[in-house]
C-alpha positions as CSV (number, residue, x, y, z in Angstrom):
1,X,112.7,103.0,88.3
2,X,111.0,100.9,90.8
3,X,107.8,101.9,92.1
4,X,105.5,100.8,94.8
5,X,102.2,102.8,94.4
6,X,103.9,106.4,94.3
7,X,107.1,106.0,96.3
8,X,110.1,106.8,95.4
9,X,112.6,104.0,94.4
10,X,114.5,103.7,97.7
11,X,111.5,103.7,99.7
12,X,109.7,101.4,97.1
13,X,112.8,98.4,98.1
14,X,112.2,99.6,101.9
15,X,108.7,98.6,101.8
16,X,109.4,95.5,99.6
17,X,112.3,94.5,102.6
18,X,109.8,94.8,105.0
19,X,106.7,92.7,103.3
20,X,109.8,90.0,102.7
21,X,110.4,90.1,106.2
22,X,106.8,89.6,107.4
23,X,106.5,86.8,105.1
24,X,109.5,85.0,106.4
25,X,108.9,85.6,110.5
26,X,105.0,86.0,110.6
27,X,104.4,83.3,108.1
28,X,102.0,85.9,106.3
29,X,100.9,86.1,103.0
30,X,101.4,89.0,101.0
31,X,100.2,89.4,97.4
32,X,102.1,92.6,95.4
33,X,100.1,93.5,92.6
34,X,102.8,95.6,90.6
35,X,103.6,96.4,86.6
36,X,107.6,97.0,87.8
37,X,109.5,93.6,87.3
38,X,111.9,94.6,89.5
39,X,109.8,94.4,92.7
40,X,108.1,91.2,91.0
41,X,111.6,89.3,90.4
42,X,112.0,89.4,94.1
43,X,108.5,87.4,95.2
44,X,108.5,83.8,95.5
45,X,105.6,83.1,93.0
46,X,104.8,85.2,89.5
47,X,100.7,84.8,87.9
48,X,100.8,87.2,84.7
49,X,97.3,88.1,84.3
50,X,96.6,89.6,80.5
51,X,93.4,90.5,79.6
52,X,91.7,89.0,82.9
53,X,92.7,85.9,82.7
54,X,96.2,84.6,83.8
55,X,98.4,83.2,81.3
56,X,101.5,82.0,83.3
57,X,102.0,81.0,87.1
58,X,105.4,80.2,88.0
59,X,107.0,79.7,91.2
60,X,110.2,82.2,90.9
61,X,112.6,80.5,93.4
């Protein structure tokens, strides 16, 4: 189930739509911090953290 804080999952890919959105007309940028995979898959750029200190950085195009 996808989660964005403590939305539901529908909601959750609503909000995710609309940060993508921003991102692409506003030029913003908008860092998800999230444990769901699903959500993460979709960003253009993944940095695992583990322990405090990041352990992979990949660009996710």
């Amino acid at each position: 189930m996808s989660q964005l804080g403590n939305l539901d999952s529908k909601n959750a890919m609503e909000i995710v739509d609309l940060l993508k959105m921003s991102n692409k007309k506003l030029s913003q940028t908008i860092l998800i911090v999230t444990h769901d995979e699903k959500i993460a898959l979709q960003t253009d750029r993944i940095i695992t953290i583990k322990d405090g200190k990041i352990i992979s950085d990949k660009s996710n195009n």
